[in-house]
C-alpha positions as CSV (number, residue, x, y, z in Angstrom):
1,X,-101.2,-79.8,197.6
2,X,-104.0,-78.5,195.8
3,X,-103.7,-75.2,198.1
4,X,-100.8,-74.4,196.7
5,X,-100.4,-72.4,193.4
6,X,-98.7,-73.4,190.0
7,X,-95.5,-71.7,189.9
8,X,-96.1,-69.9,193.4
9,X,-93.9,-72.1,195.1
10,X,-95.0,-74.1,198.5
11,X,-96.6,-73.2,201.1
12,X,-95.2,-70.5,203.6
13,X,-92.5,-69.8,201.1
14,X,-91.4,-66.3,200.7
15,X,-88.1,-64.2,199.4
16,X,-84.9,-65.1,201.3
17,X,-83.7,-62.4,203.7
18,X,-79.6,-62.7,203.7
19,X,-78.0,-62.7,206.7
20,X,-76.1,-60.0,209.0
21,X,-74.1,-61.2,211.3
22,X,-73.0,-64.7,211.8
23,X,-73.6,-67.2,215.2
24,X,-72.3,-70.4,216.2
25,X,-75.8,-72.2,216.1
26,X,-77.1,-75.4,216.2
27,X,-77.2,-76.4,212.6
28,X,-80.7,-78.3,213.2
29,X,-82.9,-76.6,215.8
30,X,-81.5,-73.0,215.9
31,X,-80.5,-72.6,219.5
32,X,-77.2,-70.4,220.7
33,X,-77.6,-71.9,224.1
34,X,-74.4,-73.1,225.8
35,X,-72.8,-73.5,222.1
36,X,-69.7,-72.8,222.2
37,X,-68.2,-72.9,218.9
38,X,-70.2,-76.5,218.4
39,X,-72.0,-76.9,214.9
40,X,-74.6,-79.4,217.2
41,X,-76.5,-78.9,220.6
42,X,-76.3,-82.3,220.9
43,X,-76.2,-85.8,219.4
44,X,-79.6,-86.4,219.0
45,X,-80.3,-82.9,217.2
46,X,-77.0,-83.7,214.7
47,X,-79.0,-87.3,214.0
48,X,-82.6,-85.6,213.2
49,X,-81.2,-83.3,210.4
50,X,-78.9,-86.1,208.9
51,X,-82.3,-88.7,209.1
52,X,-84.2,-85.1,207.5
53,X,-81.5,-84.6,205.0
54,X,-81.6,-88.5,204.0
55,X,-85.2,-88.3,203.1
56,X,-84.8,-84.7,201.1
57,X,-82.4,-86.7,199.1
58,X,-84.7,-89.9,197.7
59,X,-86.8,-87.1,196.7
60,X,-83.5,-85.4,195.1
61,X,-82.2,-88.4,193.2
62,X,-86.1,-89.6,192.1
63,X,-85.7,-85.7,190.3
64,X,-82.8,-86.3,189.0
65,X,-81.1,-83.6,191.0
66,X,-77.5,-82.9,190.1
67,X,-76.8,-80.5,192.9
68,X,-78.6,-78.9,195.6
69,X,-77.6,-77.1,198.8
70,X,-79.7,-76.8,202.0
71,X,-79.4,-73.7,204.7
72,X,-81.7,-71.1,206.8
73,X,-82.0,-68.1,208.7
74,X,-83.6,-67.1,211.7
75,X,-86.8,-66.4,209.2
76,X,-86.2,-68.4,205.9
77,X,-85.7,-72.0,205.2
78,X,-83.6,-72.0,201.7
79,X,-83.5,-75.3,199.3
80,X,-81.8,-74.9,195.7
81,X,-81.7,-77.1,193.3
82,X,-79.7,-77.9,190.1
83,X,-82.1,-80.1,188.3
84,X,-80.3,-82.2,185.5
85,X,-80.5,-80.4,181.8
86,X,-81.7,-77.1,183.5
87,X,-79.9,-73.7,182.4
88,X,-81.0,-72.3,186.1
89,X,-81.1,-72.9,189.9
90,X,-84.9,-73.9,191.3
91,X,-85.3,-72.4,194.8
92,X,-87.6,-73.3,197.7
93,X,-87.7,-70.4,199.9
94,X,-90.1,-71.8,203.1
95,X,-91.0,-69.4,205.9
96,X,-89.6,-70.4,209.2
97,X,-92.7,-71.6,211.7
98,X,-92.6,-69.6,214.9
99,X,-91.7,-72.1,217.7
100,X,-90.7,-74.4,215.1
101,X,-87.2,-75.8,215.0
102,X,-85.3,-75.5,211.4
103,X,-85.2,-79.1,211.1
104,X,-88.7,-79.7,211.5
105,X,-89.7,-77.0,208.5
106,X,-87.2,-79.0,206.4
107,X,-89.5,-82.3,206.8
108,X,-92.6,-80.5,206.1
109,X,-90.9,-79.0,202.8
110,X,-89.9,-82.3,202.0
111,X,-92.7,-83.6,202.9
112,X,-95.3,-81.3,200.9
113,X,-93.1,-82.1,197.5
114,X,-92.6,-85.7,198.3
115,X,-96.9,-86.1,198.4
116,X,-97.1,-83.9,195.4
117,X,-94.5,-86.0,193.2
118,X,-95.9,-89.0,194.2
119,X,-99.8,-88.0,193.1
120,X,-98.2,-86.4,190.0
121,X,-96.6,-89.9,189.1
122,X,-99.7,-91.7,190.4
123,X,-101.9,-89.8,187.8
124,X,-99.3,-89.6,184.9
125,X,-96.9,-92.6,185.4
126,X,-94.1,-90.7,184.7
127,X,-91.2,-89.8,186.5
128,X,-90.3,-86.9,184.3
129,X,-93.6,-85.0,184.4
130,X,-93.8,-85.4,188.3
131,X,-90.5,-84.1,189.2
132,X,-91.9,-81.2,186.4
133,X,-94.6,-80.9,188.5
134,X,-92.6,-80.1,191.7
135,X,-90.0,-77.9,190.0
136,X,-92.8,-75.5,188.9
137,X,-93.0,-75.6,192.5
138,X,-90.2,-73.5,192.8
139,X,-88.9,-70.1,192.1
140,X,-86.5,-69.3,189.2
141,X,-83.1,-68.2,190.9
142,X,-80.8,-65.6,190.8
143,X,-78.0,-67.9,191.9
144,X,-76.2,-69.4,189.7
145,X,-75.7,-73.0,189.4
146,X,-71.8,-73.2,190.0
147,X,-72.8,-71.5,193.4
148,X,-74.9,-74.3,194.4
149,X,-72.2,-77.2,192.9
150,X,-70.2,-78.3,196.3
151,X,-66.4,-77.4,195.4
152,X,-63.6,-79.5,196.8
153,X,-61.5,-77.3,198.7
154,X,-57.9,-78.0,201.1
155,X,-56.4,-76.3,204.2
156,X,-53.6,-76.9,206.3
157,X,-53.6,-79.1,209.5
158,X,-51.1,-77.4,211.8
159,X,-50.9,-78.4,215.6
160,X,-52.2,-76.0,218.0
161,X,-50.1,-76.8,220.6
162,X,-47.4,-76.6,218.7
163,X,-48.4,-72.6,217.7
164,X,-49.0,-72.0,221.4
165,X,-45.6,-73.0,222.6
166,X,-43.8,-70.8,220.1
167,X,-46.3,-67.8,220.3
168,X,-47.1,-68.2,216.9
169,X,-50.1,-67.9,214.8
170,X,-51.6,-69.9,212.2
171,X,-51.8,-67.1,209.5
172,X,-48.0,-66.7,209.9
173,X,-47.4,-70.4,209.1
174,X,-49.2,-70.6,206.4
175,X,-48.1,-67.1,205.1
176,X,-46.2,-65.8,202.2
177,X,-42.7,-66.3,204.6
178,X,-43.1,-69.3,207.2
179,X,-39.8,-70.4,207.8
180,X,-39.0,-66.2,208.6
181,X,-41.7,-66.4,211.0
182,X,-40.9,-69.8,212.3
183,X,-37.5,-68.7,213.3
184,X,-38.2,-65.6,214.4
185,X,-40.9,-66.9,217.1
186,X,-38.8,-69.7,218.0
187,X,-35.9,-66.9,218.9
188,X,-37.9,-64.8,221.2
189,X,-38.9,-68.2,223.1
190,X,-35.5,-69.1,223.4
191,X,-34.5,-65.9,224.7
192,X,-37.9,-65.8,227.2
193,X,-37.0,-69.6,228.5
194,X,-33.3,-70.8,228.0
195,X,-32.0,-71.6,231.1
196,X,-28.9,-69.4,230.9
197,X,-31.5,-66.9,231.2
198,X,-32.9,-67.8,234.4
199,X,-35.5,-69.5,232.5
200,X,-38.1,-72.6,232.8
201,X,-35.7,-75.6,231.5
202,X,-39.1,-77.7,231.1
203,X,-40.3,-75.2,228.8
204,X,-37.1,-74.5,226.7
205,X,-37.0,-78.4,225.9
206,X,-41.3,-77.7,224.9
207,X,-40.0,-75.0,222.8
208,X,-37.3,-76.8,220.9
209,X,-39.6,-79.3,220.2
210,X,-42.2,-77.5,218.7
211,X,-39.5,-75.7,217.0
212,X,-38.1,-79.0,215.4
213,X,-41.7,-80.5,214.7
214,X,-43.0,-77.0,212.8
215,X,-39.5,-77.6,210.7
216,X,-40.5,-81.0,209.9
217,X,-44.2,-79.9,209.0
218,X,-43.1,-77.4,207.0
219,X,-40.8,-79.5,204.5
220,X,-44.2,-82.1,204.4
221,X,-47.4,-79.9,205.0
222,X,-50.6,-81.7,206.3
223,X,-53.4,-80.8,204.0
224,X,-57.2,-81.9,204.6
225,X,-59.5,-81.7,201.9
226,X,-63.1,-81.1,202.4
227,X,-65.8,-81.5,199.8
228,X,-69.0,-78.9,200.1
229,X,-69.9,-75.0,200.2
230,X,-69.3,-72.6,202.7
231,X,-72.5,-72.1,205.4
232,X,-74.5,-74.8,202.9
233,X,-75.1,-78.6,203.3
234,X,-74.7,-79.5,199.9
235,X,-75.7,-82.6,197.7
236,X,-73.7,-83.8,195.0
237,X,-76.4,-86.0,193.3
238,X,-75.5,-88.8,195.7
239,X,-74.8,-87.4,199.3
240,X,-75.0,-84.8,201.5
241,X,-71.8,-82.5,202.3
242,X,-71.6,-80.6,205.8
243,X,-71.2,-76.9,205.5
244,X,-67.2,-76.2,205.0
245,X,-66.9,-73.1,207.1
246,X,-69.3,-71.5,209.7
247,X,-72.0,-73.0,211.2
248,X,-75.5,-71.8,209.9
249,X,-78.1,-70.0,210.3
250,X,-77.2,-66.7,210.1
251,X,-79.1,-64.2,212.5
252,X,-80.9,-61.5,210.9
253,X,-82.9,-58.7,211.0
């Protein structure tokens, strides 16, 4: 690594260009082909960043990382890092390869800090001054470090089909009034589909269920906790964390 400057960061790093307007992409190679709202192209791609991410974080805990989070654009690749006793986030801005998938960048970042911790420990046998060594690596952020710690965050399980029966959306249920707008979907529905009404039997019986079932959820909400940051993978000094919200990257530019 002796191309690279002290302090002037890695290789093909430069200042990270935010995002405008956000795509369901493949969270490891970049593609909008055929995605859907899918965080993956495929199985195969999903395995490659996890196998990438893996070996970003033996580097990670050998630095005695206590938080990091991992993302890109179309143009950046972003790592920042909360390095244990540091006032300030380290970040490793890498300049996307044309033709190169996301993914791939990520191993050669990794990669071009793992070789120079290693000869830094090599020379010095010392654990401390070779994760020094790759920190000066890095550029001081303007982020600050409780942006990069993942956050545990909750949100309500509600069945779709459920909502679809009754016409109803999820912002209403989980609204400042969801029993008012419980029973005021389920009263249009009945009106649309009771049989005394020349309506679909089947569906009135649908209705009342879905009726009786939101009733039931709403006394005994399901909640799901997630660990993580939105749009970030995140490390918690032990394991990687999925992004919470929408898939990354972001489009820009």
């Amino acid at each position: 690594m002796s191309h690279v400057k002290m302090g002037s960061g890695p290789q093909n790093m430069l200042p990270a260009i935010p995002g405008r307007k956000k795509v369901y992409t493949c969270q490891a190679c970049g593609t909008d082909q055929n995605m859907g709202r899918r965080k993956y192209c495929s199985r195969a791609c999903r395995q490659k960043l996890l196998w990438r991410l893996e070996v970003a974080a033996n580097l990670l805990r050998a630095m005695h990382t206590r938080y990091a989070s991992f993302s890109f654009t179309r143009d950046t690749l972003m790592l920042h890092v909360v390095a244990s006793g540091a006032p300030h986030v380290y970040s490793y801005l890498w300049k996307r390869t044309p033709g190169k998938k996301p993914v791939d960048d990520l191993g050669d970042l990794v990669e071009q800090l793992g070789r120079l911790w290693w000869k830094e420990h090599d020379k010095l046998r010392s654990r401390h001054q070779a994760s020094k060594s790759v920190l000066e690596q890095a550029r001081t952020s303007m982020v600050k470090p409780g942006q990069i710690r993942p956050q545990d965050a909750s949100h309500p399980v509600v069945s779709q089909r459920h909502l679809s029966v009754l016409k109803l959306k999820k912002s209403e249920v989980i609204g400042p009034d969801p029993q008012k707008a419980l029973r005021s979907a389920y009263r249009k529905q009945v009106m649309a589909h009771h049989p005394d009404h020349k309506g679909d039997a089947a569906l009135f019986r649908k209705v009342h269920a879905a009726y009786e079932e939101m009733k039931e959820w709403l006394e005994n909400p399901v909640v799901r906790s997630q660990r993580g940051l939105p749009d970030k993978w995140s490390y918690d000094g032990r394991k990687w964390a999925p992004p919470r919200n929408a898939p990354i990257p972001q489009k820009t530019g």
